[in-house]
Structures are given as C-alpha cells and as structure tokens.
N, C-alpha and C positions, 0 to 999 in steps of 0.2 A: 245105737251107740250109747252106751252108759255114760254116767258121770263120770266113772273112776278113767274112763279111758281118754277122754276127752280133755282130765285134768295131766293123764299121761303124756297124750298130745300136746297140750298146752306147754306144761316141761321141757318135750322135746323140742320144741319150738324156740322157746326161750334161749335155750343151752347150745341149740346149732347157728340161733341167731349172735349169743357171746364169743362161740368161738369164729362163726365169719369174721366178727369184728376184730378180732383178735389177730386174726389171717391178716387182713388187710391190713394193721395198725405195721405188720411186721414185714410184708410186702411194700408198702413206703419205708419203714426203716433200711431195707435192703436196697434200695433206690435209691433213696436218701446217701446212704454207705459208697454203692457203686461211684455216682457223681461225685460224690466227695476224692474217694480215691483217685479217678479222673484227671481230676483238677489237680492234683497233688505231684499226679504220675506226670501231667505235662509242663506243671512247675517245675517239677527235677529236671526234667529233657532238656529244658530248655538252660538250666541254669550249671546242669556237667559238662563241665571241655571235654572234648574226646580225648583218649589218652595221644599221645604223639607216637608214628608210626615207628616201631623198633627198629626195622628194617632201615630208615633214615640214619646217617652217619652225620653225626656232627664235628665237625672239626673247630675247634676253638683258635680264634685272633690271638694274636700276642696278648693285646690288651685285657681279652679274657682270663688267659692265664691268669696274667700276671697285673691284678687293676690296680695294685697299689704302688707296685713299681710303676707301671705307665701314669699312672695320676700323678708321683710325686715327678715322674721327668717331663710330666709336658708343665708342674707348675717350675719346676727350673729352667727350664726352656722359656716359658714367657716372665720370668726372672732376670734374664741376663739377655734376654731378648733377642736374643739369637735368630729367632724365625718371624 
C-alpha cells in the first residue's frame, strides 16, 4: 500500500467519521423533537373539552331565557317579602 493511498484512506476515514457524527447529532435531534411533541400532544388532550354531543337537546329554564327578568323579580320578591 502506498503512501498516497493510505493518506486516501486516512480522508475517508476522517469524513465517514464527521458524517457518523453528524448522523447521530441529528438522530437525537429527532428524538429530542419526537418527546417534545409528546408532551405537547398530551398537554393538549388533556387540556380540550370535548365538544358537547349535537345530538343532545337542550331546553332552556325560564330563568335561562330570561336571567334578567328572573334576577330583577326574585330581588322584588325579597323586597316586599312576599316569599
């Protein structure tokens, strides 16, 4: 084996040794990303109401309707004391 080849080897060595590293630096980045996401995705889950089923009919109270007529008659009501 010559010198010239050896110093060839040498090169290639070096340069599949930079890009393993390189590999791997971005194989943890990707991991690193994944879990992050994770954490993110179970923070949401946890933190969305589910929407309320459509199908569910609500039927609204009087007091629904109407809260500021029933607020202002239940304070006339314990106004004049009636109840």
């Amino acid at each position: 084996m010559s010198i010239r080849e050896i110093q060839k080897l040498s090169a290639l060595n070096y340069t599949s040794n930079l890009v393993l590293n390189e590999v791997e630096q971005l194989r943890n980045d990707v991991k690193n990303g994944l879990e992050s996401l994770e954490k993110t995705t179970k923070s949401l889950d946890k933190s969305i109401k589910p929407k309320e089923d459509w199908r569910i009919v609500h039927n609204p109270t009087e007091s629904e309707k109407y809260p500021l007529v029933q607020s202002d008659a239940d304070q006339i009501i314990k106004k004049l004391n009636i109840i």
